[in-house]
N, C-alpha and C positions, 0 to 999 in steps of 0.2 A: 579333382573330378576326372575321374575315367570316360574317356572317348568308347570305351568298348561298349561300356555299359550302356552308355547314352542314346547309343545307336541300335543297341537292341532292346530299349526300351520304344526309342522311335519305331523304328521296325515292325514292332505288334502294332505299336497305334496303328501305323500305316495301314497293317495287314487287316486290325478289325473298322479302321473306313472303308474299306474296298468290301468286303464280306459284308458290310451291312449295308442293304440297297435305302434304305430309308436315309440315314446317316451318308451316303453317298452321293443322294441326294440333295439334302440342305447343305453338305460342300460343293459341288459341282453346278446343278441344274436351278436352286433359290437362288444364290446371287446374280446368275442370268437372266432367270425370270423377272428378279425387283425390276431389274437397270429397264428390260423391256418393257412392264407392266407402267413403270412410273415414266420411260419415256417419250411413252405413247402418249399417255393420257395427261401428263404435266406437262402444258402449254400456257407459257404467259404473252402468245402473241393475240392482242384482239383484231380480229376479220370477222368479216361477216356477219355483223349485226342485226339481227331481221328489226326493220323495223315498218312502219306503213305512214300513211301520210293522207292528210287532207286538202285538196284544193279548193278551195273557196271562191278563187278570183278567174281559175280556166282559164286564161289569156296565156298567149305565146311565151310570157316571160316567167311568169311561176312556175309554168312547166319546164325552162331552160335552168331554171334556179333547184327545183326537185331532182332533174337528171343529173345535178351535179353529185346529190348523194347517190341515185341509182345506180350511175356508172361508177359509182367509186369502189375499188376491192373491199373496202372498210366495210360498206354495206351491204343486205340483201334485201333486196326490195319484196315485201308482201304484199303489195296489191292498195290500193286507196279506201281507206273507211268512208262510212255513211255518215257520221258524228261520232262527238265525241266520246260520248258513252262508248261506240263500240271500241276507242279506241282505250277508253281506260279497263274494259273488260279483257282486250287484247292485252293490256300491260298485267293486270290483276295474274290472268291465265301462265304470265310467263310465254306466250306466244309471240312475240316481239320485245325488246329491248328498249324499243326509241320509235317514238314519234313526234312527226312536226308536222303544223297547222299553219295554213298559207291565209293568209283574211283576204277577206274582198277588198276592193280597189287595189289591189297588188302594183299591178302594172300602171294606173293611174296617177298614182300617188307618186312611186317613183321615175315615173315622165315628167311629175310637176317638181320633181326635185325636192321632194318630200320624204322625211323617215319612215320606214315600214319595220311593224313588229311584229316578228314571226316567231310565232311560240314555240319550242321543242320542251318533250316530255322525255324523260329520262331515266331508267329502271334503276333506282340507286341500294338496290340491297346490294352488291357486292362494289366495295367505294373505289375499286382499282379501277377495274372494267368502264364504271360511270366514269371517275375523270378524264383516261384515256379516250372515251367515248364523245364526253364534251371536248377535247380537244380537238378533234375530229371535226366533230359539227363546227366550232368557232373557225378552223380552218379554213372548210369548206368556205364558210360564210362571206371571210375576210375576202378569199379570191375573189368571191361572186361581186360584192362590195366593190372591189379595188377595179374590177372588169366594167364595171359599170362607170364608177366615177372616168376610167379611162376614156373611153370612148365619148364622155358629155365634155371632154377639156377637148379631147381633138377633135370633138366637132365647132364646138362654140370659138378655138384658138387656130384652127385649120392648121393645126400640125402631123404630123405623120404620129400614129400610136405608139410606139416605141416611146418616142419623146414624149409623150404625154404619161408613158407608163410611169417614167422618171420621177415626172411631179408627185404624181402618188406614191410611190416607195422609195426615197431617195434614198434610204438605207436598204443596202438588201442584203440578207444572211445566205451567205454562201455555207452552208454546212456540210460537213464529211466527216461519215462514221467508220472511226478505227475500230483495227483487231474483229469485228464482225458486221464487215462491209453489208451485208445483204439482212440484217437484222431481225436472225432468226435464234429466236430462242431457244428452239432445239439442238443448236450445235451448241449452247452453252448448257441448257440440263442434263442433256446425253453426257456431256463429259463430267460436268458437276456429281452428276450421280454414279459419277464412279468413287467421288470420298464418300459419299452416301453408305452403297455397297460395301464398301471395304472398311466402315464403320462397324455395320451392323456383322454383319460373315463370320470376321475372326475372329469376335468374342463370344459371339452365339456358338462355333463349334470348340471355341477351348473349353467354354464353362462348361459345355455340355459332357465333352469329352471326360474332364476332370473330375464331374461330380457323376458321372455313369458309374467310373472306379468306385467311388463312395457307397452310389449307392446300391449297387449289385456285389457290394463285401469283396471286390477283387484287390481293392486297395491292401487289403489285410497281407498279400502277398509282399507289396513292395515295403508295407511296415517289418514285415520279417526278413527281409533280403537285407544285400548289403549293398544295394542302391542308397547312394546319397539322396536328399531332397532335390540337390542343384542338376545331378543325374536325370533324377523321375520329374521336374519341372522342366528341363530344357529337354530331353527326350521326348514327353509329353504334347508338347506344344508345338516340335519341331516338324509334324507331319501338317501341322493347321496353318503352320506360315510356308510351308511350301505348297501347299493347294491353294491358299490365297495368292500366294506368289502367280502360279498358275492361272490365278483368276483376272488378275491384274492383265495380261496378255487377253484371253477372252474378252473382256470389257472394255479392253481400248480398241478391239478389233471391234465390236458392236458399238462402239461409238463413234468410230472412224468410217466404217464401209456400210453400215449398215443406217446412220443417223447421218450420215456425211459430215458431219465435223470437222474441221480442219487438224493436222496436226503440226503446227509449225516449231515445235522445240527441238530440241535433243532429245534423242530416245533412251539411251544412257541415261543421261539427270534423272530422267521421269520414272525409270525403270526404278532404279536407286533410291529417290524420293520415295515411292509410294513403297518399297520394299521396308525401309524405314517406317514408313504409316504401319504398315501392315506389322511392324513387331510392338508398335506401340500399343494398336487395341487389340492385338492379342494379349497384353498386358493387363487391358481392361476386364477381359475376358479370366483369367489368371486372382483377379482378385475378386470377382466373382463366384469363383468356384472355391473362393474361402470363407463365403459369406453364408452363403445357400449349403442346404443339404438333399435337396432333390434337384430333379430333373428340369420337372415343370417350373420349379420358383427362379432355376436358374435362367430359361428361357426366356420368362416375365421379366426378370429385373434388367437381363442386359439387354430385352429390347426397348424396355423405358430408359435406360440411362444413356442409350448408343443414338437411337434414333432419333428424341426428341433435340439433342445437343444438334443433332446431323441436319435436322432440317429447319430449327427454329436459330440458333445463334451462329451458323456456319459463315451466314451472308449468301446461303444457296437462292432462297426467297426472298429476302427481304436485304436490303444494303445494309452494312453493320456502322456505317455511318450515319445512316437514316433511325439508329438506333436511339436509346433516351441512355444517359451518360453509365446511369450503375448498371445495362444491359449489354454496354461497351464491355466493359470491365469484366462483365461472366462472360461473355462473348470467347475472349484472348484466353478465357482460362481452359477450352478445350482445345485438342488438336485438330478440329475437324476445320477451327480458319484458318488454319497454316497448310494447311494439304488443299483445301480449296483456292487458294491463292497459288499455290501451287500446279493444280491442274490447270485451272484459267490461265495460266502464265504459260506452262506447256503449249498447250492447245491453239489457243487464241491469239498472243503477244509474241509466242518464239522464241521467251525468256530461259535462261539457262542458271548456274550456279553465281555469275555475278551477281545478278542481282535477288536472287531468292533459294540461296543458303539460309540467309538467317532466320526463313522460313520451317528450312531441315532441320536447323541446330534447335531449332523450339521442337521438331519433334522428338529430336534425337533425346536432348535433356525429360522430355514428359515420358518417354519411352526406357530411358533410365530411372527415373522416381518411381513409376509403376512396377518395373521386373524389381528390385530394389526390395518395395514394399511387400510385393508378393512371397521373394524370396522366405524374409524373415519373417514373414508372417506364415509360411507354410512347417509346420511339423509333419515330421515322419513317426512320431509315435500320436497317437490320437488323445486327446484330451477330454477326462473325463466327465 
């Protein structure tokens, strides 16, 4: 293989991304747009709940027991219903989330040291939101619970509250959240969605690339030249991983200064790791553009083969432990969990080559089966 060639095979590519504003585009200005479009609007943190509520009993205490979820960030208070109808027409509407129904004798009943049952309604079409939601509410509840039982020991035992808190939680969970103290999910999809990104990018503009030549008959030049395949394939594809290279920098700057993200790795490893990513699905891309023979089909496939792997078996959304065993199994078989574990590790942890190399060496080996495959499966004379 000739360097000379290779490079002026690159070279054109180079020159007709730049000349084509459209194509200049889906390299440059789409992979920015995703990272923002999905950073924005892909939040797994639940606040703000609207939900409303019933008093039934009006006494100073059900009120002190309601302000617990009013004042809470978790919730937003709507306003108190008339009954229950309106409050199931309120849930029907999607105008509220949750609500909860305080019964009469509230405060009576728990004066006489009696159990009170307070009902909460619960919008359970989407099952995450709901549980997170119930935990919330049981929270609340427990304190309110624990606040009360406290105060009837130290009065009935005439001890200072502190001490009486004792008896009621003698266990108590001191908890502390590593790697993202302030537990906000946006510093982990901002950066998550840069495997995302760098999924979908590089093989959308190699297939495209590759099969523009096909199918505009320019290809016919380099079957009559004395360009090798290995020439017009690493030539080809040499302008797409250096604009993704380029993107790489973009995306961690909008997910650093723009998302606040934390960046606690090596910038080196990270830089290196995802430049690795980036020749891997460019690879994806490469054997795409051997399958298809237009434009559009090339477009469809690699964004079903890139995106869905990207956001369903990454562990982006969903934990791939939390997974069922044979979904494990497809999970490990693309690169998008070894780059994800990777950014997280960057980002979040501070993790370097000790310990998530052998995350690289899985891309590097997928990222040699793919150029590999593509190779020998590319001809230079067309097949009839």
């Amino acid at each position: 293989m000739k360097w000379r060639r290779t490079w002026a095979v690159a070279w054109k590519e180079w020159r007709e991304v730049m000349r084509d504003r459209l194509f200049f585009a889906m390299a440059f200005v789409v992979p920015s747009m995703i990272l923002l479009v999905l950073g924005y609007g892909l939040s797994l943190d639940v606040e703000n709940i609207p939900f409303a509520a019933i008093d039934y009993d009006k006494s100073a205490l059900s009120r002190d027991y309601l302000h617990r979820f009013i004042d809470s960030r978790y919730f937003d208070y709507r306003g108190e219903a008339r009954n229950v109808q309106q409050l199931d027409r309120l849930l029907a509407a999607s105008r509220i989330r949750f609500a909860i129904i305080v019964p009469p004798r509230f405060q009576e009943r728990l004066a006489a040291s009696r159990p009170v049952a307070v009902q909460s309604l619960i919008d359970g079409v989407f099952p995450y939101r709901t549980q997170v939601s119930k935990g919330y509410v049981a929270a609340i509840n427990a304190d309110f619970s624990a606040h009360l039982l406290t105060d009837a020991i130290a009065q009935r035992q005439g001890i200072p509250r502190a001490r009486a808190r004792q008896f009621v939680t003698p266990i108590r969970l001191d908890a502390r959240y590593l790697y993202n103290q302030a537990i906000r999910s946006r510093w982990s999809m901002s950066s998550g969605l840069i495997m995302l990104v760098l999924m979908v990018s590089p093989p959308f503009l190699t297939a495209l690339g590759v099969v523009r030549e096909r199918e505009n008959g320019s290809i016919y030049n380099i079957y009559a030249s004395t360009v090798s395949r290995g020439e017009f394939i690493v030539g080809k594809l040499l302008p797409y991983v250096v604009i993704s290279a380029m993107n790489i920098f973009i995306l961690w700057g909008f997910a650093v200064w723009l998302f606040g993200a934390p960046f606690k790795g090596d910038p080196l490893f990270f830089f290196t790791a995802s430049l690795v990513y980036v020749i891997c699905t460019a690879g994806i891309g490469l054997l795409v553009s051997l399958i298809v023979r237009t434009q559009a089909a090339a477009a469809l496939l690699t964004m079903v083969i890139t995106f869905i792997p990207a956001m369903l078996y990454s562990g982006l959304l969903v934990p791939v432990e939390s997974m069922g065993r044979e979904t494990q199994i497809e999970a490990h078989l693309f690169p998008t969990l070894y780059y994800l574990r990777i950014v997280w590790g960057s980002f979040l942890k501070g993790l370097g080559w000790p310990m998530l190399w052998g995350n690289v060496a899985a891309l590097v080996a997928y990222a040699a089966v793919l150029w590999s495959v593509g190779f020998l499966s590319f001809h230079k004379r067309p097949r009839q």
